[in-house]
PDB file as gemmi writes it, atoms N, CA and C in Angstrom:
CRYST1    1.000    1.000    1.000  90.00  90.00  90.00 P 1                      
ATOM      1  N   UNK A   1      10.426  36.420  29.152  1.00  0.00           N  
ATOM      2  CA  UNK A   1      11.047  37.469  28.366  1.00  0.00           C  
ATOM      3  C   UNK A   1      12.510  37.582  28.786  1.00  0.00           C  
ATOM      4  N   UNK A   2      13.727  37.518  27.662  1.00  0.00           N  
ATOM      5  CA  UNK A   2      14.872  37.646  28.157  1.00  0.00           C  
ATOM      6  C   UNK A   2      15.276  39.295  28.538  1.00  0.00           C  
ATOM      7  N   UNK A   3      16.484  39.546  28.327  1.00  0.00           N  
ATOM      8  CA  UNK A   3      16.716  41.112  28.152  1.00  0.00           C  
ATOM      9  C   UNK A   3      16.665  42.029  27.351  1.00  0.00           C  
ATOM     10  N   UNK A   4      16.316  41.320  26.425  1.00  0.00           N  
ATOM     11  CA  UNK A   4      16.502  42.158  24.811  1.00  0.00           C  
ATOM     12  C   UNK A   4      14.635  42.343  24.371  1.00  0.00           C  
ATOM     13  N   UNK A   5      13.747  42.165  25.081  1.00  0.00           N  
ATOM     14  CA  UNK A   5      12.314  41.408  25.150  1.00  0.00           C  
ATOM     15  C   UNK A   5      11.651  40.956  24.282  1.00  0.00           C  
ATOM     16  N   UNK A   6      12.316  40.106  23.939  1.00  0.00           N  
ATOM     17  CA  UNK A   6      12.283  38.602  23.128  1.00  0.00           C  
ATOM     18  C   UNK A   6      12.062  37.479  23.710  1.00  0.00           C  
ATOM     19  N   UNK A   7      10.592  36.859  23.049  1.00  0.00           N  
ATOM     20  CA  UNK A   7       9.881  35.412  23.732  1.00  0.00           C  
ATOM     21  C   UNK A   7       9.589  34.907  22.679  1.00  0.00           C  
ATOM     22  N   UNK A   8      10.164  33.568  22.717  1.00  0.00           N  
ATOM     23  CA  UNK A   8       9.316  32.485  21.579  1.00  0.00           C  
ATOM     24  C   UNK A   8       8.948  33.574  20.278  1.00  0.00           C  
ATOM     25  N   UNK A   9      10.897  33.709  20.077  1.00  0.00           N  
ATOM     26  CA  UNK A   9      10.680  34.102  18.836  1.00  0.00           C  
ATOM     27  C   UNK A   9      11.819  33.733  17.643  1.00  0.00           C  
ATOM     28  N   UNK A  10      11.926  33.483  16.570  1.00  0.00           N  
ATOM     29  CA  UNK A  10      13.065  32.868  15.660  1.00  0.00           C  
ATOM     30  C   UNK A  10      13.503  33.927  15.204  1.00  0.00           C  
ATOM     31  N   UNK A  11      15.295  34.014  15.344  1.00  0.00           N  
ATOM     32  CA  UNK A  11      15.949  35.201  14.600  1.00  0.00           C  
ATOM     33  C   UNK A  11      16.755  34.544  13.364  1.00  0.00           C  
ATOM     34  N   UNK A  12      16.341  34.608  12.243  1.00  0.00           N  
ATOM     35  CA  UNK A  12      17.597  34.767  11.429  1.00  0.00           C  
ATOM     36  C   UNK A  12      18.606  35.831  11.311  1.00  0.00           C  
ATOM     37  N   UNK A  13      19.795  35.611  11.976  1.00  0.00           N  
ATOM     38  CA  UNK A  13      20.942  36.674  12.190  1.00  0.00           C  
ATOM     39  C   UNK A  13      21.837  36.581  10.994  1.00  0.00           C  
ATOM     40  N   UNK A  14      22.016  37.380  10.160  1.00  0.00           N  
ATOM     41  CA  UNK A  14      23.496  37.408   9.299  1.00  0.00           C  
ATOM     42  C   UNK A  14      24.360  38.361   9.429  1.00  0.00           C  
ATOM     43  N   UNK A  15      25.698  37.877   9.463  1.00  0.00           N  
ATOM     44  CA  UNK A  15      26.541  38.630   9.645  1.00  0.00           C  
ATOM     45  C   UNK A  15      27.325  39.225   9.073  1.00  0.00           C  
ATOM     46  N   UNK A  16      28.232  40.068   8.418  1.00  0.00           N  
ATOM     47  CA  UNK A  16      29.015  40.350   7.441  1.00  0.00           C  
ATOM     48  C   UNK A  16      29.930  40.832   8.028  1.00  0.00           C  
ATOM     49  N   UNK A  17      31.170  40.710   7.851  1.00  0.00           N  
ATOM     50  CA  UNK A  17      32.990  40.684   8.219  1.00  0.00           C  
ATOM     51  C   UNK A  17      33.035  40.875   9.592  1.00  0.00           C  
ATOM     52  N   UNK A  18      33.103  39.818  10.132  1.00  0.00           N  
ATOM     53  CA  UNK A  18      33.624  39.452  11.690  1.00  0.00           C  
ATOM     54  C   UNK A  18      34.575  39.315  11.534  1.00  0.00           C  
ATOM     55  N   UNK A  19      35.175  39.899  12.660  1.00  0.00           N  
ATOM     56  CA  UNK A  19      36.860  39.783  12.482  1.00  0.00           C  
ATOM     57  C   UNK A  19      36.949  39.374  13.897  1.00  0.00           C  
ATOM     58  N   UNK A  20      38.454  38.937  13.946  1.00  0.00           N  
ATOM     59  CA  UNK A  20      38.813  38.891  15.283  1.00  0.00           C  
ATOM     60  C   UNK A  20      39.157  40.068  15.399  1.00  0.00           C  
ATOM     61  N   UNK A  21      38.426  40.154  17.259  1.00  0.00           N  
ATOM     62  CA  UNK A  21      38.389  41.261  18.581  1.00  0.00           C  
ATOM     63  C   UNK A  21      38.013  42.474  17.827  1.00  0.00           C  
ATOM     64  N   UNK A  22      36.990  42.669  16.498  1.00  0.00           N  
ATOM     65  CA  UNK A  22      36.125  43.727  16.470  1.00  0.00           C  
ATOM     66  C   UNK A  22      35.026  43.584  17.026  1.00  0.00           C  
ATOM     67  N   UNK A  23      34.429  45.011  16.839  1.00  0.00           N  
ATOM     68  CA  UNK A  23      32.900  44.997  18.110  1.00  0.00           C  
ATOM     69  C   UNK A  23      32.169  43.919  17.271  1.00  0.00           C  
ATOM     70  N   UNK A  24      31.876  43.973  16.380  1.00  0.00           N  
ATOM     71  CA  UNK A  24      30.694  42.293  15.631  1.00  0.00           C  
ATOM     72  C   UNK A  24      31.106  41.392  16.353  1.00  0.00           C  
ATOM     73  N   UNK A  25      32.179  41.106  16.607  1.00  0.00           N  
ATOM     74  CA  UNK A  25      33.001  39.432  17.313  1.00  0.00           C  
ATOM     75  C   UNK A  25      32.505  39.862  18.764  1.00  0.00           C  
ATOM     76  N   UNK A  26      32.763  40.712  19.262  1.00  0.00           N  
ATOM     77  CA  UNK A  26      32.601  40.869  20.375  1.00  0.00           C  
ATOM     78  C   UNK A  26      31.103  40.735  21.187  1.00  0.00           C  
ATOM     79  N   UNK A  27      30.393  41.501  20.394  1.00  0.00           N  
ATOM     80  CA  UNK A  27      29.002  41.465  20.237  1.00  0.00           C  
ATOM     81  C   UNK A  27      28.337  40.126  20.231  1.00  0.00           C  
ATOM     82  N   UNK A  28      28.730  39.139  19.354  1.00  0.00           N  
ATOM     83  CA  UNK A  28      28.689  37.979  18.799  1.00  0.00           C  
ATOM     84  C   UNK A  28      28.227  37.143  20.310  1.00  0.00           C  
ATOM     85  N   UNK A  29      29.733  37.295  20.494  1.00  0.00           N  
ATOM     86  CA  UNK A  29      30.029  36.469  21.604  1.00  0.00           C  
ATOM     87  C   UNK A  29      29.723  36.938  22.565  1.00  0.00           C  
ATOM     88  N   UNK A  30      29.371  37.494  23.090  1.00  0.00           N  
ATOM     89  CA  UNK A  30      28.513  37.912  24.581  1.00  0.00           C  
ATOM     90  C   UNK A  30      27.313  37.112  24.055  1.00  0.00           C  
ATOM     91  N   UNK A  31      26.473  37.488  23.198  1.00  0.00           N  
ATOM     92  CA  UNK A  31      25.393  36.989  22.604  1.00  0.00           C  
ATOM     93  C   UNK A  31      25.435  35.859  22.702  1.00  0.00           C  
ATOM     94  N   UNK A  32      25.924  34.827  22.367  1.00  0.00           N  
ATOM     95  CA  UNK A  32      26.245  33.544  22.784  1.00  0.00           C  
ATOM     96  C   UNK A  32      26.097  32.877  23.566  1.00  0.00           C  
ATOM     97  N   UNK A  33      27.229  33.476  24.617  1.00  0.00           N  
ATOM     98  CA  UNK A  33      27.161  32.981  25.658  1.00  0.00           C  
ATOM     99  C   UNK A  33      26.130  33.202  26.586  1.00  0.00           C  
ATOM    100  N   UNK A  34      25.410  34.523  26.504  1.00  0.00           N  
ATOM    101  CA  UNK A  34      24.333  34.851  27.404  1.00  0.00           C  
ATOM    102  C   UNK A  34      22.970  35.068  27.155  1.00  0.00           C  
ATOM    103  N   UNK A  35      22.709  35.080  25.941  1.00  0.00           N  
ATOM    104  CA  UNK A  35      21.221  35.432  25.429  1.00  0.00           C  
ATOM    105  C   UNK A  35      20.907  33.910  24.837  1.00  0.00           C  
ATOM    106  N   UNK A  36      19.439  33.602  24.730  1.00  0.00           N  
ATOM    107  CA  UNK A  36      19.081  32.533  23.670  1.00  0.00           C  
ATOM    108  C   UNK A  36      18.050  32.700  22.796  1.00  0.00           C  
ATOM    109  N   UNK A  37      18.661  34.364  22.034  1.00  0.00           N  
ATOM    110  CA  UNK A  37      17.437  34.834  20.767  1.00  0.00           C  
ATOM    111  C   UNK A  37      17.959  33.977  19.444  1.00  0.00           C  
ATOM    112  N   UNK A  38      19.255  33.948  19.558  1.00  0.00           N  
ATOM    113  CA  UNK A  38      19.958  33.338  18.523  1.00  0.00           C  
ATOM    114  C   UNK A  38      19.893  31.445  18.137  1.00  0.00           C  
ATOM    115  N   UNK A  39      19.279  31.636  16.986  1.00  0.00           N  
ATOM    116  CA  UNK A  39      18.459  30.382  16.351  1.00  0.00           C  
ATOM    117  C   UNK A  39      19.343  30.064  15.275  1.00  0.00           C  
ATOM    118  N   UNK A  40      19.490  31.419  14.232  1.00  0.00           N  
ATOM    119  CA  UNK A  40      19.862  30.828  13.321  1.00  0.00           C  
ATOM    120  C   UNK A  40      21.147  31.873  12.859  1.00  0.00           C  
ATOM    121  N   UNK A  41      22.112  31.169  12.464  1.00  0.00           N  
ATOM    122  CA  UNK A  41      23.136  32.690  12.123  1.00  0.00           C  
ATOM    123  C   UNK A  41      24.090  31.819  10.866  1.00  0.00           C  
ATOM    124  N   UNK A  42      23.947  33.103  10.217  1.00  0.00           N  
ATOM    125  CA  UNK A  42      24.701  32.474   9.102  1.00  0.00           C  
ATOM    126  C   UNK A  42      25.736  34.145   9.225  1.00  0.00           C  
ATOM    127  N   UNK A  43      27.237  33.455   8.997  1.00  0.00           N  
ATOM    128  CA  UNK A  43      28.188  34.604   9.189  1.00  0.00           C  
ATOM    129  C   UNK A  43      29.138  34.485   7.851  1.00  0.00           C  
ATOM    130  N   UNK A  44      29.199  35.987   6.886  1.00  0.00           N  
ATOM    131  CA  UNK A  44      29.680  35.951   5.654  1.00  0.00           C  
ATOM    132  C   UNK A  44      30.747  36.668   5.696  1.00  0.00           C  
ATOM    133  N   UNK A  45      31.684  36.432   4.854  1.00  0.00           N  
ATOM    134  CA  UNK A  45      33.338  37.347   4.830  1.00  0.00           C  
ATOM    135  C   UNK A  45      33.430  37.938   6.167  1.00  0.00           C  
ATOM    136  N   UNK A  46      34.079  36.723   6.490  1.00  0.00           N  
ATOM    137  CA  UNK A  46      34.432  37.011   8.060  1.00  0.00           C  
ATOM    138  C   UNK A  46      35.552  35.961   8.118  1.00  0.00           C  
ATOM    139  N   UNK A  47      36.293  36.449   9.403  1.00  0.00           N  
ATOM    140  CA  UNK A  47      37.329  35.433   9.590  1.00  0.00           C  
ATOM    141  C   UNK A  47      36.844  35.123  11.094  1.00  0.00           C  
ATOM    142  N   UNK A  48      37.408  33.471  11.285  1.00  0.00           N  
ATOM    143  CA  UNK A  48      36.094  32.790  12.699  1.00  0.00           C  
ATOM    144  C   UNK A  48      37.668  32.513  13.250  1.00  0.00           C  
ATOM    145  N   UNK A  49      37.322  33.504  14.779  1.00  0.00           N  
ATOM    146  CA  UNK A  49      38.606  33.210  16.085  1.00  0.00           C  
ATOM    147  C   UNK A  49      38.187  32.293  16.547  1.00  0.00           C  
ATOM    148  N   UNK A  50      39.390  31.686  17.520  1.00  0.00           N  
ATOM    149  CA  UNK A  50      39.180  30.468  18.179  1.00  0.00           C  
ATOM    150  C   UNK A  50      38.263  31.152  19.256  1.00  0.00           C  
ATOM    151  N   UNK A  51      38.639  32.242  19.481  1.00  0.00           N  
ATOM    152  CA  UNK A  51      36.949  32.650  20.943  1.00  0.00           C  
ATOM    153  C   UNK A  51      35.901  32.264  20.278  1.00  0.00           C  
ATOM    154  N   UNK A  52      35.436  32.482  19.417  1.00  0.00           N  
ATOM    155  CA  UNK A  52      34.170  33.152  18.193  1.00  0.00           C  
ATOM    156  C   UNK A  52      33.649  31.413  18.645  1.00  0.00           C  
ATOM    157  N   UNK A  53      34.879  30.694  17.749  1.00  0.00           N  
ATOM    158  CA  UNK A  53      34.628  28.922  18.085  1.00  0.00           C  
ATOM    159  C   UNK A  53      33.763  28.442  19.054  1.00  0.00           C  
ATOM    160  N   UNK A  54      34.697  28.776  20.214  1.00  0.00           N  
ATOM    161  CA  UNK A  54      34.492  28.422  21.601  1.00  0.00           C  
ATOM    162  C   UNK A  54      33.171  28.725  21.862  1.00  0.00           C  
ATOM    163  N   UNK A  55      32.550  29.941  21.366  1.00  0.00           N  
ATOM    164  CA  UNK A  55      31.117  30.571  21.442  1.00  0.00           C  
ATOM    165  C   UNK A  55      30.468  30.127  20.875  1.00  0.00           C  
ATOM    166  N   UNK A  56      30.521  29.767  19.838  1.00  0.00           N  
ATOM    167  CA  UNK A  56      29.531  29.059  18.939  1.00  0.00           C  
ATOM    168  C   UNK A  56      29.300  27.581  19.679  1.00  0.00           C  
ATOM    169  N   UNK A  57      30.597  26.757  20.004  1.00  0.00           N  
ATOM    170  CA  UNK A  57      30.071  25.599  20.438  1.00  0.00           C  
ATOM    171  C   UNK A  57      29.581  25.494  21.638  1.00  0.00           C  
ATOM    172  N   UNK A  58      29.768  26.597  22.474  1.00  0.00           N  
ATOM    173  CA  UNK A  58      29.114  26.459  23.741  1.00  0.00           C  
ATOM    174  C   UNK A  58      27.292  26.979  23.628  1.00  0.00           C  
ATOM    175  N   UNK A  59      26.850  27.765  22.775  1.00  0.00           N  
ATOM    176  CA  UNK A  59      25.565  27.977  22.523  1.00  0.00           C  
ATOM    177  C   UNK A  59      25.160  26.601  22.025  1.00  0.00           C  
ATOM    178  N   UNK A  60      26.003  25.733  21.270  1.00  0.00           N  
ATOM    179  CA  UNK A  60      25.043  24.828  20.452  1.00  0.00           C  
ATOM    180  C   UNK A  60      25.351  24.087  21.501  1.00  0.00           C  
ATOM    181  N   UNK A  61      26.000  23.730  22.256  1.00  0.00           N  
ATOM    182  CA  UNK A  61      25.834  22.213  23.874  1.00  0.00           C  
ATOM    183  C   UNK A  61      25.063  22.770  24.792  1.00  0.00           C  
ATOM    184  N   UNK A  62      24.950  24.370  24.662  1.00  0.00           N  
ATOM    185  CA  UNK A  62      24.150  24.866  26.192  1.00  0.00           C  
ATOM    186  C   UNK A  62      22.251  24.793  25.954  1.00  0.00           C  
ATOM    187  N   UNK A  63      22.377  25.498  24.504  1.00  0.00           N  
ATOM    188  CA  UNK A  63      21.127  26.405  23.969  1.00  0.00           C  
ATOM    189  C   UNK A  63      20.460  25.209  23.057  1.00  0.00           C  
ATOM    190  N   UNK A  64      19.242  24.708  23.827  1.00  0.00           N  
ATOM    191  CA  UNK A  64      18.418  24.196  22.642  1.00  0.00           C  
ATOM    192  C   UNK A  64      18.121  25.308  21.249  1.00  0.00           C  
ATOM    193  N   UNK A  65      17.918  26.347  21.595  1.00  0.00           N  
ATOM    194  CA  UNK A  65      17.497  27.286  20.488  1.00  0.00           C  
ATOM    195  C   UNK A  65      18.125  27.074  19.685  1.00  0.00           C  
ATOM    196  N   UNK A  66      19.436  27.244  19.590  1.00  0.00           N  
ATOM    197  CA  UNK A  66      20.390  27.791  18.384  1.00  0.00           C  
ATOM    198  C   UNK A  66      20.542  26.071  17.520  1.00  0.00           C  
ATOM    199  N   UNK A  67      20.410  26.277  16.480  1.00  0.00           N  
ATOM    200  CA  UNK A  67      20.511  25.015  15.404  1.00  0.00           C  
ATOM    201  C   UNK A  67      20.925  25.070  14.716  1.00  0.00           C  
ATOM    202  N   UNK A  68      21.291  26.140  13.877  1.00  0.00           N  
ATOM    203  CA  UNK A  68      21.320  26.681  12.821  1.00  0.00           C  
ATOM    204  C   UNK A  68      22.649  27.614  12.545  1.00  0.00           C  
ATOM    205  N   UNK A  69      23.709  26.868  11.657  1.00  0.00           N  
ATOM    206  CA  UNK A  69      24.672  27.991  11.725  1.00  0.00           C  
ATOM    207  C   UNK A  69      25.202  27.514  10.003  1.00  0.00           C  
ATOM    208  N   UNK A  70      25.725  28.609   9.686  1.00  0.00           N  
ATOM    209  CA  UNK A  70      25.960  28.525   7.982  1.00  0.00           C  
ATOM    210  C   UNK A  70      27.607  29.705   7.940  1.00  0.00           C  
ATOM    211  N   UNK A  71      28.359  29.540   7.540  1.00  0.00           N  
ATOM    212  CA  UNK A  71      29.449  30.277   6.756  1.00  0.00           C  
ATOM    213  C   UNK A  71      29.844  30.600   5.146  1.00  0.00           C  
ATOM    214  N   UNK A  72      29.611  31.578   4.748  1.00  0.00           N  
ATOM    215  CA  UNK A  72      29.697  31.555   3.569  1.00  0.00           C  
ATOM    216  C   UNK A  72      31.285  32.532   3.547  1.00  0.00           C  
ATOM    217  N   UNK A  73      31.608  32.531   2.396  1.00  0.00           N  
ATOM    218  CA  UNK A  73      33.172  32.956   2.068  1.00  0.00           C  
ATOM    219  C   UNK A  73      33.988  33.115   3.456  1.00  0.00           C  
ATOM    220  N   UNK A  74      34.243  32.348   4.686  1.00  0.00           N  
ATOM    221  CA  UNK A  74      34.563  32.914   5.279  1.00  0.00           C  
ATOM    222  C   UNK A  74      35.965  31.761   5.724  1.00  0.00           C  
ATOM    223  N   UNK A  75      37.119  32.673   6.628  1.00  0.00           N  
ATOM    224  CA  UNK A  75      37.695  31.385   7.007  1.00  0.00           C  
ATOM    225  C   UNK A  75      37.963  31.059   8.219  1.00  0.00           C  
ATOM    226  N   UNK A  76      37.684  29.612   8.008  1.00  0.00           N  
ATOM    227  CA  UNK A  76      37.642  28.855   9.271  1.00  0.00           C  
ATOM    228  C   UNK A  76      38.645  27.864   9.154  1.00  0.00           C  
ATOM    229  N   UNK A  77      39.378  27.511  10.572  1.00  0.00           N  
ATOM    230  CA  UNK A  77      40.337  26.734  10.400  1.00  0.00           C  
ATOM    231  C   UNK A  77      39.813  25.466  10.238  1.00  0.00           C  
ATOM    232  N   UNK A  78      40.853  24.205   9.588  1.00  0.00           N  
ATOM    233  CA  UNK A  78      39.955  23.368  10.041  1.00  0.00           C  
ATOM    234  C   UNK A  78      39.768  22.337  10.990  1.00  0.00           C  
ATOM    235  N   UNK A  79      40.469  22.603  12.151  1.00  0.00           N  
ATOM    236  CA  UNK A  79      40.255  22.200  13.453  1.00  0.00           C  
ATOM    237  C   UNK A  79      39.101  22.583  13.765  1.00  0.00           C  
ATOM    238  N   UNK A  80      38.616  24.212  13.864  1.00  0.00           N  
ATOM    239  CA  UNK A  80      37.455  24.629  14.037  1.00  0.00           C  
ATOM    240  C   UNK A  80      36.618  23.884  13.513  1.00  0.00           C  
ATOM    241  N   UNK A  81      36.768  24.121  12.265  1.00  0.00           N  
ATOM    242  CA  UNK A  81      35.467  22.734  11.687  1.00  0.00           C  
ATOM    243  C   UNK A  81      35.052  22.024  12.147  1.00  0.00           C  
ATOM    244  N   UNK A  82      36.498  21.031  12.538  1.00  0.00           N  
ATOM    245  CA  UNK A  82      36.097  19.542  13.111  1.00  0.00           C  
ATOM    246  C   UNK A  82      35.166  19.620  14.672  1.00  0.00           C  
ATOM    247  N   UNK A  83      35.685  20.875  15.103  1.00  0.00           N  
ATOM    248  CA  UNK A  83      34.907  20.718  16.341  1.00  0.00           C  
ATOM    249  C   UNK A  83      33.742  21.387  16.400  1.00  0.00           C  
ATOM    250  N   UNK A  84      32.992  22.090  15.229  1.00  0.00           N  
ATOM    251  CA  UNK A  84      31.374  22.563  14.946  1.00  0.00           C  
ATOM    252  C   UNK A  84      30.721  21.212  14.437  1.00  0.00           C  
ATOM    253  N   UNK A  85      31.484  20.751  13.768  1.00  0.00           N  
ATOM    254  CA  UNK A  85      30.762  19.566  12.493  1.00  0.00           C  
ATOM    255  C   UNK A  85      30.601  18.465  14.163  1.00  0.00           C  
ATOM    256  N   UNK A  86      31.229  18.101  14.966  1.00  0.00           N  
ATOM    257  CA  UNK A  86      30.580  17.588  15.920  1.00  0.00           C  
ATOM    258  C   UNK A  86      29.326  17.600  16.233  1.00  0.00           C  
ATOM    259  N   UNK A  87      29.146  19.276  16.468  1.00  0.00           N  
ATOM    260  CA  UNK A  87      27.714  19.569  16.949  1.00  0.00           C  
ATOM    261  C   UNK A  87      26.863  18.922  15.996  1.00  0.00           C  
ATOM    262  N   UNK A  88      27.010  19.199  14.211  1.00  0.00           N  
ATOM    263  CA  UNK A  88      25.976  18.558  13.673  1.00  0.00           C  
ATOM    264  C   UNK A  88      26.082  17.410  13.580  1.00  0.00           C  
ATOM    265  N   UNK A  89      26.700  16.815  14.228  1.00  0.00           N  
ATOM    266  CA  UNK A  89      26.808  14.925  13.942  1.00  0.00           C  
ATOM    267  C   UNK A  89      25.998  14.340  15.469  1.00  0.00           C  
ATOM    268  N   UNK A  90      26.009  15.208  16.521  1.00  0.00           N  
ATOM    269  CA  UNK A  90      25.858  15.231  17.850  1.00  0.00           C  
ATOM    270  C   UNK A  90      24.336  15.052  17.857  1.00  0.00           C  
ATOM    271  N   UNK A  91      23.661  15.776  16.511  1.00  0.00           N  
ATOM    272  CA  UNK A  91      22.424  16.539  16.441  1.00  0.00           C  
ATOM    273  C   UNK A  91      22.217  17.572  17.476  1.00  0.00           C  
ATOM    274  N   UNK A  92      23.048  18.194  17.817  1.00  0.00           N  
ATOM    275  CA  UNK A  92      23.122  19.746  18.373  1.00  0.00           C  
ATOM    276  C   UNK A  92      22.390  20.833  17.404  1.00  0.00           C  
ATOM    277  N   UNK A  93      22.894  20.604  16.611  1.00  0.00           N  
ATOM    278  CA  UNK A  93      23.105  21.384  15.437  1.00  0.00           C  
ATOM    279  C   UNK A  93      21.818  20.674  14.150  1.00  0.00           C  
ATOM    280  N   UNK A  94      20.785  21.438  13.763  1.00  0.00           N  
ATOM    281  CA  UNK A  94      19.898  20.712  12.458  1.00  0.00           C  
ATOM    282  C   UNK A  94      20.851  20.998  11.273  1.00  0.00           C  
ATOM    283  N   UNK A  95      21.545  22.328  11.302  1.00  0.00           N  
ATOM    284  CA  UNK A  95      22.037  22.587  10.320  1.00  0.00           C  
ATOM    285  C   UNK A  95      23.279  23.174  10.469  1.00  0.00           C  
ATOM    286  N   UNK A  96      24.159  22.505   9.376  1.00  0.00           N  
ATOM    287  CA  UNK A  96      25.770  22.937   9.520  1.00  0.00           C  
ATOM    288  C   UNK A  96      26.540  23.424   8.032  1.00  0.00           C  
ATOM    289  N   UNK A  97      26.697  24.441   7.564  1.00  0.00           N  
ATOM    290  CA  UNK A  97      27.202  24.787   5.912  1.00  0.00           C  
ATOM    291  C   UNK A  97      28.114  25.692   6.243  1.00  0.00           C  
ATOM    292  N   UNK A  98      29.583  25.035   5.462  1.00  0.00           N  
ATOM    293  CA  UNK A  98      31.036  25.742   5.415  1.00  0.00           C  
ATOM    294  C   UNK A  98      30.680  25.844   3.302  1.00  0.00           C  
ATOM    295  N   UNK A  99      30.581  27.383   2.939  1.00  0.00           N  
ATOM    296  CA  UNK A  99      30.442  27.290   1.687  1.00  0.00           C  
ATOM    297  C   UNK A  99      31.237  28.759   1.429  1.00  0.00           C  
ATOM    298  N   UNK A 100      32.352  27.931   0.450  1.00  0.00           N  
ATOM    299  CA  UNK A 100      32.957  28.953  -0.046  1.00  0.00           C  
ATOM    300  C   UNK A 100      32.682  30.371  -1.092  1.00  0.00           C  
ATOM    301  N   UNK A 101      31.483  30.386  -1.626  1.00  0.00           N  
ATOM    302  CA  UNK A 101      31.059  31.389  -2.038  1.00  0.00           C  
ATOM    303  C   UNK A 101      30.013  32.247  -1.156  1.00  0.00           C  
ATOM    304  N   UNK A 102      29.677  33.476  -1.600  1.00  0.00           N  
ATOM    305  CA  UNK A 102      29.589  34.543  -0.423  1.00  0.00           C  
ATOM    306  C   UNK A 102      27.699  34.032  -0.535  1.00  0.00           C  
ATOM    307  N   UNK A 103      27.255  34.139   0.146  1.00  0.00           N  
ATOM    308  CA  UNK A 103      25.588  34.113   0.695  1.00  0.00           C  
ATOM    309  C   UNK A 103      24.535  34.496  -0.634  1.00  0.00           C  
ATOM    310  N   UNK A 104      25.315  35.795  -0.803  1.00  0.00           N  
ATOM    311  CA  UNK A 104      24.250  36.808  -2.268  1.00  0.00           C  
ATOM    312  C   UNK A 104      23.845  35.540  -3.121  1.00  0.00           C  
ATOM    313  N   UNK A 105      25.499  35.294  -3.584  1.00  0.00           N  
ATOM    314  CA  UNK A 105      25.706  34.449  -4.856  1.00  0.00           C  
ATOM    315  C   UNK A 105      25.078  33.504  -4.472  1.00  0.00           C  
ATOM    316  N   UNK A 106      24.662  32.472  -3.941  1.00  0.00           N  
ATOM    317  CA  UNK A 106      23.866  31.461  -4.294  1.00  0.00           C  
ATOM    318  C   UNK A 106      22.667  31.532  -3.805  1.00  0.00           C  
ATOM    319  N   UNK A 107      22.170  32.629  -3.127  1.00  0.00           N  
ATOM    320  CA  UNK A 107      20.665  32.730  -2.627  1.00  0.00           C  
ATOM    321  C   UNK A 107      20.126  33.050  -4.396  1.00  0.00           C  
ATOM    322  N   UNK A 108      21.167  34.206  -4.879  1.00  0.00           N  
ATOM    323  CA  UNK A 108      21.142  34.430  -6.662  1.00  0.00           C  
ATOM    324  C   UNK A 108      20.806  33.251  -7.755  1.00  0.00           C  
ATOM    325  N   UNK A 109      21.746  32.163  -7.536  1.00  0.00           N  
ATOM    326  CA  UNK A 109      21.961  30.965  -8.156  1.00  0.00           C  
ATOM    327  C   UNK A 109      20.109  30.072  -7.400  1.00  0.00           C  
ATOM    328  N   UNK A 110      19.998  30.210  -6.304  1.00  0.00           N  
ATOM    329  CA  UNK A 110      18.948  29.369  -6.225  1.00  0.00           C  
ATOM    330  C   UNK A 110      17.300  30.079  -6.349  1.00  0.00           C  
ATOM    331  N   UNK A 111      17.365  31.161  -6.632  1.00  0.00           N  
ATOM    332  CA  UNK A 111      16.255  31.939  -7.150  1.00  0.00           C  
ATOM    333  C   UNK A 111      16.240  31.981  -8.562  1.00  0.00           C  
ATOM    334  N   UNK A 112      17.398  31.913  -9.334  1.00  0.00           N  
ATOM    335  CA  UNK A 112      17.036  31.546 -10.895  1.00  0.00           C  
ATOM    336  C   UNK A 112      17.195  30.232 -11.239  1.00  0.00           C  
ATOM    337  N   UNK A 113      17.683  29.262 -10.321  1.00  0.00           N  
ATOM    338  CA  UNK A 113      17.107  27.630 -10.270  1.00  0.00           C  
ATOM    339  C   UNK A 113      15.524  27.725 -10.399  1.00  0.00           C  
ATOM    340  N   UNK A 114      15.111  28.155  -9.369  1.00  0.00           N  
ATOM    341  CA  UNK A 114      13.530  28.043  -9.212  1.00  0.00           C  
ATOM    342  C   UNK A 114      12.478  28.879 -10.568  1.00  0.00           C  
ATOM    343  N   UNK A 115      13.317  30.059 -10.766  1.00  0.00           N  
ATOM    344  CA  UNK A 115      12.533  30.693 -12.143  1.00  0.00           C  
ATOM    345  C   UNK A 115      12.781  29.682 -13.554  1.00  0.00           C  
ATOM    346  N   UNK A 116      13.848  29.152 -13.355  1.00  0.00           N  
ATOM    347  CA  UNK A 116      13.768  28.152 -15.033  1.00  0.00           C  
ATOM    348  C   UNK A 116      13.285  27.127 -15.014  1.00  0.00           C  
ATOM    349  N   UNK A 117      12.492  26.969 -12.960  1.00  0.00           N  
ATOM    350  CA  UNK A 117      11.554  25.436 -13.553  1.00  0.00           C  
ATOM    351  C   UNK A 117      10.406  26.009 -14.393  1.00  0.00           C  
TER     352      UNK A 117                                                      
END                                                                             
């Protein structure tokens, strides 16, 4: 059991407007670096700091758990990129999505995909 008392368990985390050095970022990143509840996080209208970076890639080289990371409307530089998209080329990472429309909209778009089969 870690500190939060969480065992062998999968979180889908989403996030909405991370900013740099607000409490979400901040939060974020402690989380990161020190917990390993975080599996899957997809972070929306947010802007991604180079700390935020640094956090993310150190969970995905440290933390078998974490696999899973998705961005929707958000911006990322693209240096940052280049150095997440590592992780998924590394196979750190199962899953890696930089998508410029916001999360709603295409969870929207792929639920009335599935109703007009």
């Amino acid at each position: 059991m870690d500190r939060n008392g969480f065992k062998d368990e999968i979180f889908i985390n989403n996030l909405l407007n991370v900013q740099p050095s607000n409490q979400k970022e901040a939060c974020l990143i402690e989380s990161l670096q020190h917990d390993e509840f975080i599996s899957r996080l997809c972070i929306s209208s947010s802007t991604i700091s180079s700390k935020l970076t640094k956090a993310l890639l150190h969970a995905g080289e440290k933390r078998d758990t974490f696999t899973y990371l998705e961005f929707y409307n958000c911006q990322v530089r693209h240096d940052e990129q280049a150095k997440l998209q590592s992780l998924y080329e590394n196979g750190r990472l199962h899953q890696l999505g930089f998508y410029e429309q916001p999360r709603w909209l295409m969870i929207l778009e792929k639920t009335n995909e599935s109703l007009n089969r």
